[in-house]
N, CA, C and O atoms as CSV, one atom per row, in Angstrom:
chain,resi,resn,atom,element,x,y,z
A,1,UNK,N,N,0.861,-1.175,0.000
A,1,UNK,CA,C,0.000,0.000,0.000
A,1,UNK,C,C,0.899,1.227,0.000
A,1,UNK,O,O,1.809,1.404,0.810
A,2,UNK,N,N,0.575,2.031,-0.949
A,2,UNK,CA,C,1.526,3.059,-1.091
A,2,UNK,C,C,0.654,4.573,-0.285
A,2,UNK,O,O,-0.504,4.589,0.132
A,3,UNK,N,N,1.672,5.735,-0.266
A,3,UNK,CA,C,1.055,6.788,0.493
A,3,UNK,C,C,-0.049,7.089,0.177
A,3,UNK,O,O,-0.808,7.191,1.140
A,4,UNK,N,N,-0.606,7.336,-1.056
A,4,UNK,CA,C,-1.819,7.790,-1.490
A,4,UNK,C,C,-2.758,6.838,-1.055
A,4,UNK,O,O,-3.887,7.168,-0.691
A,5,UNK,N,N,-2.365,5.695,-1.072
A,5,UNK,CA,C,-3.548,4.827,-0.660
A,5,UNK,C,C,-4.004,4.384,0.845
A,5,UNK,O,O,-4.886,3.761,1.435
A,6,UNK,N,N,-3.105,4.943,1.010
A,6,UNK,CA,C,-3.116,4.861,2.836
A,6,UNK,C,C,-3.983,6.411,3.466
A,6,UNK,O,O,-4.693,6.523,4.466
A,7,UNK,N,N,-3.669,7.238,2.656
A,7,UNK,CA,C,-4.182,8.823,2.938
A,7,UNK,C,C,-5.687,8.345,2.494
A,7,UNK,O,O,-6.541,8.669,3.319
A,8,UNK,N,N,-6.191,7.611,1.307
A,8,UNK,CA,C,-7.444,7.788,0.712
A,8,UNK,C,C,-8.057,6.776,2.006
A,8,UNK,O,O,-9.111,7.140,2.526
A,9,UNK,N,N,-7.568,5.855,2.374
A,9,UNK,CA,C,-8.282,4.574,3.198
A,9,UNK,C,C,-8.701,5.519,4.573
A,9,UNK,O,O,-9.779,5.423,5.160
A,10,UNK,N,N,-7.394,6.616,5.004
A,10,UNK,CA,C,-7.820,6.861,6.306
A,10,UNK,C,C,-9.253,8.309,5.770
A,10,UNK,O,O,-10.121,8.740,6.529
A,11,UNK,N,N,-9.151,8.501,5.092
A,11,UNK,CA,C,-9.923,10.006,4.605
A,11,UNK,C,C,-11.950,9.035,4.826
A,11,UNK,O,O,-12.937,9.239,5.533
A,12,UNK,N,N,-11.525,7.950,3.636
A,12,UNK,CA,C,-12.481,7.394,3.729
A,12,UNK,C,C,-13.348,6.897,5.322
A,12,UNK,O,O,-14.519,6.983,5.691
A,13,UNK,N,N,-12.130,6.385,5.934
A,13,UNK,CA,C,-12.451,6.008,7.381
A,13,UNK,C,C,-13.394,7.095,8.119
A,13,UNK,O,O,-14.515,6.965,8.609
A,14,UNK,N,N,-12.387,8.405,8.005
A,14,UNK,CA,C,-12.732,9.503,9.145
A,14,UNK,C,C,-14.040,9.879,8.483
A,14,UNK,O,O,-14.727,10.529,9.272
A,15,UNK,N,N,-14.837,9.631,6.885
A,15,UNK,CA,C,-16.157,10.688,6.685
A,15,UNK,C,C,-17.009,9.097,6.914
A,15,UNK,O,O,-18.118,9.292,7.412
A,16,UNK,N,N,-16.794,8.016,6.726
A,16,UNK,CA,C,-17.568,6.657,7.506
A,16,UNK,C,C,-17.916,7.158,8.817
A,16,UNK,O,O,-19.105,7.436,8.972
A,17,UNK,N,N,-16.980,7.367,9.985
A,17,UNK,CA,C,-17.133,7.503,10.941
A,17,UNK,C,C,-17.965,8.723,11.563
A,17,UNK,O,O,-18.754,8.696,12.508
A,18,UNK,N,N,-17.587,9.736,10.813
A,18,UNK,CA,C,-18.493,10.929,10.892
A,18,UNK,C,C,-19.789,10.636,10.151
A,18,UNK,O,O,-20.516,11.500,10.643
A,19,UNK,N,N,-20.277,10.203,9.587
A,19,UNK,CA,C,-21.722,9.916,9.257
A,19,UNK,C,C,-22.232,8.897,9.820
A,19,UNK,O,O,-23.456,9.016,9.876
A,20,UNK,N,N,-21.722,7.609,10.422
A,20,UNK,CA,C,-22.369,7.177,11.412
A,20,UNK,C,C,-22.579,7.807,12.812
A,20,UNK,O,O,-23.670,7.772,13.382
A,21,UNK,N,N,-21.447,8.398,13.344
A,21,UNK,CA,C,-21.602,9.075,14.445
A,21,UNK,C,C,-22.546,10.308,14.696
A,21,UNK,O,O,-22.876,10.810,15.771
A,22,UNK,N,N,-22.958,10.727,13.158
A,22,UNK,CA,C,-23.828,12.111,13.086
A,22,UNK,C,C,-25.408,11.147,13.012
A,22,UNK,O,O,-26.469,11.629,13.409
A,23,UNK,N,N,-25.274,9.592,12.369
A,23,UNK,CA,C,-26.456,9.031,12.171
A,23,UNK,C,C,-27.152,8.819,14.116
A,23,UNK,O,O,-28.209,8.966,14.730
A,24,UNK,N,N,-25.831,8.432,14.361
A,24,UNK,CA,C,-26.415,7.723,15.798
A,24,UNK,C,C,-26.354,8.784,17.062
A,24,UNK,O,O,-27.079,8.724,18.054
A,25,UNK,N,N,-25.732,9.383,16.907
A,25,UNK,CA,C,-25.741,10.162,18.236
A,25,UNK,C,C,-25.701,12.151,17.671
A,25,UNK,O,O,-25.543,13.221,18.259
A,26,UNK,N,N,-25.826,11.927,16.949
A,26,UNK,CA,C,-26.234,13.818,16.091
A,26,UNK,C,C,-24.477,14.755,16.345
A,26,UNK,O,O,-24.420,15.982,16.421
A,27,UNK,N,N,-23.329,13.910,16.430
A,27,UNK,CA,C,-22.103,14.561,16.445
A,27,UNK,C,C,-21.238,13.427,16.358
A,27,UNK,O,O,-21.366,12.288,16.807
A,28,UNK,N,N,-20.111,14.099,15.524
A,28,UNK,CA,C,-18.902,13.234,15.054
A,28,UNK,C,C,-17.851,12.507,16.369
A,28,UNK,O,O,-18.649,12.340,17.292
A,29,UNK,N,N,-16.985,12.202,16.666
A,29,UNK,CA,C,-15.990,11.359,17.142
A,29,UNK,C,C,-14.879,12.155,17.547
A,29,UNK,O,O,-14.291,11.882,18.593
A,30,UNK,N,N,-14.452,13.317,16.674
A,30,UNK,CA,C,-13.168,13.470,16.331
A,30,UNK,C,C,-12.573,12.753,15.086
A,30,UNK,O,O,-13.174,12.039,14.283
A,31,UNK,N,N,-11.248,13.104,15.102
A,31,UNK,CA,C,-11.014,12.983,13.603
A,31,UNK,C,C,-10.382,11.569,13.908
A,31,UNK,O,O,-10.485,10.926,12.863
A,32,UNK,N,N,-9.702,10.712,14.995
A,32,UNK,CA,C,-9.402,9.567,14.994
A,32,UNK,C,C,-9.919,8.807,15.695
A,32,UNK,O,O,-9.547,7.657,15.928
A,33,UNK,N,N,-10.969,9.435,16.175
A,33,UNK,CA,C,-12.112,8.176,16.191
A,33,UNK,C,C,-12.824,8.162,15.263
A,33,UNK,O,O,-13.288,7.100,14.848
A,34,UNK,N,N,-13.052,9.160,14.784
A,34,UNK,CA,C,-14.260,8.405,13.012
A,34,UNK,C,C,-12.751,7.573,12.237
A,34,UNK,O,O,-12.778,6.478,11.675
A,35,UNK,N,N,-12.103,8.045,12.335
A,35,UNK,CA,C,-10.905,6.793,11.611
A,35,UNK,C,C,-11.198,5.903,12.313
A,35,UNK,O,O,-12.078,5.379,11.630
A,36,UNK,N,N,-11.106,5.201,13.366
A,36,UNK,CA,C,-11.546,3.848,14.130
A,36,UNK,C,C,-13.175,3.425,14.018
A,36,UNK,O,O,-13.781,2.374,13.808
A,37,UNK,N,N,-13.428,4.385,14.194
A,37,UNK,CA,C,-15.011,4.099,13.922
A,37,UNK,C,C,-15.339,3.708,12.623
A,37,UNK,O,O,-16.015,2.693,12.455
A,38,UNK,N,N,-14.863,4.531,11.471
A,38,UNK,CA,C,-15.114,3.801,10.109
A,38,UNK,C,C,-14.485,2.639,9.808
A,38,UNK,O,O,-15.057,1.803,9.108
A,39,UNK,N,N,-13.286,2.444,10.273
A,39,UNK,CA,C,-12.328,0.932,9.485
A,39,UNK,C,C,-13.178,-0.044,10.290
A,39,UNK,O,O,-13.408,-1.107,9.712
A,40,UNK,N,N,-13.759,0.130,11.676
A,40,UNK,CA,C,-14.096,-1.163,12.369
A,40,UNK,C,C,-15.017,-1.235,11.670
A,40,UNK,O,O,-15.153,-2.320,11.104
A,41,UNK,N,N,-15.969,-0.240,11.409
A,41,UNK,CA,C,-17.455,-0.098,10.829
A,41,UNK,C,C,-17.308,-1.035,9.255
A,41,UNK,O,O,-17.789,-2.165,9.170
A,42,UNK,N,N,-16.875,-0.637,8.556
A,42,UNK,CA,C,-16.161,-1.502,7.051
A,42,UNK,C,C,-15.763,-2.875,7.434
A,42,UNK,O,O,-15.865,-3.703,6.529
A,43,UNK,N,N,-15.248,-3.379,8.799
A,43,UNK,CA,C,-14.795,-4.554,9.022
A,43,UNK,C,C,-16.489,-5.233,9.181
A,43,UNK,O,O,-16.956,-6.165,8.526
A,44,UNK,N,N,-17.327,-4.243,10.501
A,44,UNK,CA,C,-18.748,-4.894,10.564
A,44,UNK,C,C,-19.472,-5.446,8.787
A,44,UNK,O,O,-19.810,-6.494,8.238
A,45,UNK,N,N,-19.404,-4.036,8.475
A,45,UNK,CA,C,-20.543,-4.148,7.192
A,45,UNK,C,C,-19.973,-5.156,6.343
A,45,UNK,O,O,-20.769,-5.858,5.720
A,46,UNK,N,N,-18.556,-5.390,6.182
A,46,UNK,CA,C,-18.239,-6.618,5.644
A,46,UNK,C,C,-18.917,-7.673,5.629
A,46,UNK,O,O,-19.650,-8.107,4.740
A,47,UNK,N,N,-18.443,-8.460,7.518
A,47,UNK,CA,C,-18.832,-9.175,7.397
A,47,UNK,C,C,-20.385,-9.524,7.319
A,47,UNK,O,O,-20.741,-10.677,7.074
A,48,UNK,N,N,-21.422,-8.357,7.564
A,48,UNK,CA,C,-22.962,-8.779,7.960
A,48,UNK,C,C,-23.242,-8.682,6.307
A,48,UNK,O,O,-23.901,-9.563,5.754
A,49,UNK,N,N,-22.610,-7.378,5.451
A,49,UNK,CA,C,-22.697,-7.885,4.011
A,49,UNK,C,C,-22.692,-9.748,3.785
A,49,UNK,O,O,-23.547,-10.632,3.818
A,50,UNK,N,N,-21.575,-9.693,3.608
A,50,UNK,CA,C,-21.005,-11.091,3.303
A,50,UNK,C,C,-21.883,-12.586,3.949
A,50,UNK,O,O,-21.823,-13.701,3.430
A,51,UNK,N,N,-22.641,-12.233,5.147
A,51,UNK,CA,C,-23.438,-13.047,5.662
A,51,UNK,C,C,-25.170,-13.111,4.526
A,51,UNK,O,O,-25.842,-14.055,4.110
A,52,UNK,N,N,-25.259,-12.068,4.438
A,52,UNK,CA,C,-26.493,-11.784,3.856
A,52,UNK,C,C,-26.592,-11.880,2.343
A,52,UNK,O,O,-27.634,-11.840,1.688
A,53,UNK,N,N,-25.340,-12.016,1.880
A,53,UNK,CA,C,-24.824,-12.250,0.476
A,53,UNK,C,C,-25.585,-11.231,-0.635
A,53,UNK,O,O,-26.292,-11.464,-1.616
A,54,UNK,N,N,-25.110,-10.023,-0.021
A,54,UNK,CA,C,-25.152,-8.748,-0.407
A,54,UNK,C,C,-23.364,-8.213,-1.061
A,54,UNK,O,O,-22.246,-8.297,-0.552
A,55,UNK,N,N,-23.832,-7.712,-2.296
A,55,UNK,CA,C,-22.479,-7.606,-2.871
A,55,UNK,C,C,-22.567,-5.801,-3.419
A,55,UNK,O,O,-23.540,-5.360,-4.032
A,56,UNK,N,N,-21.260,-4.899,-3.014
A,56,UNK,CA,C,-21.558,-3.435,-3.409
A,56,UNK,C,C,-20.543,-3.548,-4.239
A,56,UNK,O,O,-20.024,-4.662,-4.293
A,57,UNK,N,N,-19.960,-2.413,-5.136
A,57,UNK,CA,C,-19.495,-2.292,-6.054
A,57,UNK,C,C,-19.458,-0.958,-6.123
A,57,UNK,O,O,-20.400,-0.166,-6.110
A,58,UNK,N,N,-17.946,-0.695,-6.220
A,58,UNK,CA,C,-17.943,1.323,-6.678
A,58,UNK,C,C,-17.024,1.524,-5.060
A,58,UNK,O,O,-16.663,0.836,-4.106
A,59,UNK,N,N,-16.985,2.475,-5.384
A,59,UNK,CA,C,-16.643,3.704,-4.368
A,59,UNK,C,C,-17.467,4.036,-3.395
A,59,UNK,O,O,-17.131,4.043,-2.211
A,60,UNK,N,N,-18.716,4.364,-3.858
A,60,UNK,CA,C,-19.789,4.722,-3.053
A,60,UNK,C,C,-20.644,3.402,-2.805
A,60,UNK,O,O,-21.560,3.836,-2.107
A,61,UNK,N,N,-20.866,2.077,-2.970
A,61,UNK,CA,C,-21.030,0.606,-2.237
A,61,UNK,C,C,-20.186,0.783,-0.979
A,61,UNK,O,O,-20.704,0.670,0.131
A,62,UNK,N,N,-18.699,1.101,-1.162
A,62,UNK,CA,C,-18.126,0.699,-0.202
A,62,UNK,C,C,-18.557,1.417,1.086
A,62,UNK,O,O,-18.789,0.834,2.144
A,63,UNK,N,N,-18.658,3.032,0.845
A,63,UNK,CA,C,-18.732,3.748,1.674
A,63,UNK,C,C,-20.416,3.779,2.243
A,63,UNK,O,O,-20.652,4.014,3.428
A,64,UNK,N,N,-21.454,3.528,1.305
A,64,UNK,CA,C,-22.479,2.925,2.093
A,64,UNK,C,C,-22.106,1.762,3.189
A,64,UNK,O,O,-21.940,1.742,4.408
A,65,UNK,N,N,-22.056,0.687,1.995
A,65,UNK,CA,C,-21.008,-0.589,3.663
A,65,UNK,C,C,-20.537,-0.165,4.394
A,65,UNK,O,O,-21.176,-0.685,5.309
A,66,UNK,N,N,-19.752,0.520,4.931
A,66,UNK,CA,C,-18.936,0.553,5.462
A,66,UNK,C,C,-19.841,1.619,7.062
A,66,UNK,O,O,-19.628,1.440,8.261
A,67,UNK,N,N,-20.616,2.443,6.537
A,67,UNK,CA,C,-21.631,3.115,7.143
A,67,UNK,C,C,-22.259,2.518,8.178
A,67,UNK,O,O,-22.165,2.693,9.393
A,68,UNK,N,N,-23.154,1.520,7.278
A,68,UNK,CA,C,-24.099,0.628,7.569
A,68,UNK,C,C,-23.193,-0.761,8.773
A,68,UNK,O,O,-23.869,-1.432,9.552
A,69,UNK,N,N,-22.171,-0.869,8.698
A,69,UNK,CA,C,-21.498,-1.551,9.462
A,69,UNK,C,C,-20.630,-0.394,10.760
A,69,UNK,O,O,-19.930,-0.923,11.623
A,70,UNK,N,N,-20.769,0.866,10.731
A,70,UNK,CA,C,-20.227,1.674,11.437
A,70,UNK,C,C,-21.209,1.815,12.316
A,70,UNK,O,O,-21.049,1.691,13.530
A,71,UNK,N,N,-22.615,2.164,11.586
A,71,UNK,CA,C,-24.007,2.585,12.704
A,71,UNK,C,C,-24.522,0.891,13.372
A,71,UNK,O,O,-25.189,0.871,14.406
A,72,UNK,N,N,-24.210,-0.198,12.799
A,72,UNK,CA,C,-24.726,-1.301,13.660
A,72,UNK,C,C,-23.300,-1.594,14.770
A,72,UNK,O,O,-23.468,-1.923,15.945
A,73,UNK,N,N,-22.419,-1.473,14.368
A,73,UNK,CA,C,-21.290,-0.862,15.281
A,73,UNK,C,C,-21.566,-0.107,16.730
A,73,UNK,O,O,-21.502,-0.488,17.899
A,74,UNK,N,N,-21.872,1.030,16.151
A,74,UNK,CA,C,-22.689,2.418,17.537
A,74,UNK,C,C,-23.257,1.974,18.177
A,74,UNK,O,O,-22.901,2.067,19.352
A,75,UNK,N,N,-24.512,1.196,17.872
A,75,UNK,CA,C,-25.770,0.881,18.111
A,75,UNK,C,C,-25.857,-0.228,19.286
A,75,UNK,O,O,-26.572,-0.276,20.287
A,76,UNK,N,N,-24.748,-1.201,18.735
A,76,UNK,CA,C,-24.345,-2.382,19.445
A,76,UNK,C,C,-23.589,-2.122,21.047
A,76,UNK,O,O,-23.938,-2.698,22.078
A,77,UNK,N,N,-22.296,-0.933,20.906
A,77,UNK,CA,C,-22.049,-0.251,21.583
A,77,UNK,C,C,-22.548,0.538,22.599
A,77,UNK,O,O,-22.045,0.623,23.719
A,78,UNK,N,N,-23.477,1.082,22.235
A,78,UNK,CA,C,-24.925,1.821,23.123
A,78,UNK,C,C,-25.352,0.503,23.912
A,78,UNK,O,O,-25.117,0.519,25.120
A,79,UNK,N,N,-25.894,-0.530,23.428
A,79,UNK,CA,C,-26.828,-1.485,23.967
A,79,UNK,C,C,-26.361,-1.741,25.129
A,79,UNK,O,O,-26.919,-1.610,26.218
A,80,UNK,N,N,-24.652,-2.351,24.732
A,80,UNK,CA,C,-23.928,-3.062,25.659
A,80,UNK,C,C,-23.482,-2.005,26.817
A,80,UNK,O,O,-23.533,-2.434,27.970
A,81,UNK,N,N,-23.058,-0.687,26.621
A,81,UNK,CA,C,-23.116,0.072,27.861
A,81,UNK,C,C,-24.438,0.000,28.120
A,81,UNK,O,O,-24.738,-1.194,28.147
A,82,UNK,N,N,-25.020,0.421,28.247
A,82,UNK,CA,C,-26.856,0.878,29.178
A,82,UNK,C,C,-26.814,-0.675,29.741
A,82,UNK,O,O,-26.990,-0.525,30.951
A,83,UNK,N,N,-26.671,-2.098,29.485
A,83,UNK,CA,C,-26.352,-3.066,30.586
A,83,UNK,C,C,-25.836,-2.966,31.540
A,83,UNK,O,O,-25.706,-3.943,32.278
């Protein structure tokens, strides 16, 4: 992985993370936690993609996925604190 692609992965991460974090709780993370928040989130939507045998494609597939695995991420997170 070369520099550019490491700059685009984390860029991608930090606006994942900021749109789940604006989905679930109405404010962002910071800038390295929406980086953590989006890569884990892309790791979720992966795999619940991949379970459901749902396939994206593009640029913008990924970054939906990756969303959609960021906010069931949050969500999961929330649950398990309030226990």
């Amino acid at each position: 992985m070369d520099i550019i692609s490491l700059l685009i992965f984390l860029a991608v991460g930090a606006l994942v993370g900021w749109l789940a974090g604006t989905i679930v709780k109405g404010t962002g993370f910071g800038v390295i936690g929406n980086i953590i928040v989006g890569i884990v989130g892309a790791i979720v939507g992966g795999f619940v993609f991949g379970l459901l045998g749902i396939t994206t494609g593009g640029f913008l597939g990924s970054i939906i996925m990756a969303t959609i695995g960021a906010v069931i991420l949050l969500v999961l997170i929330g649950v398990i604190k309030k226990a």
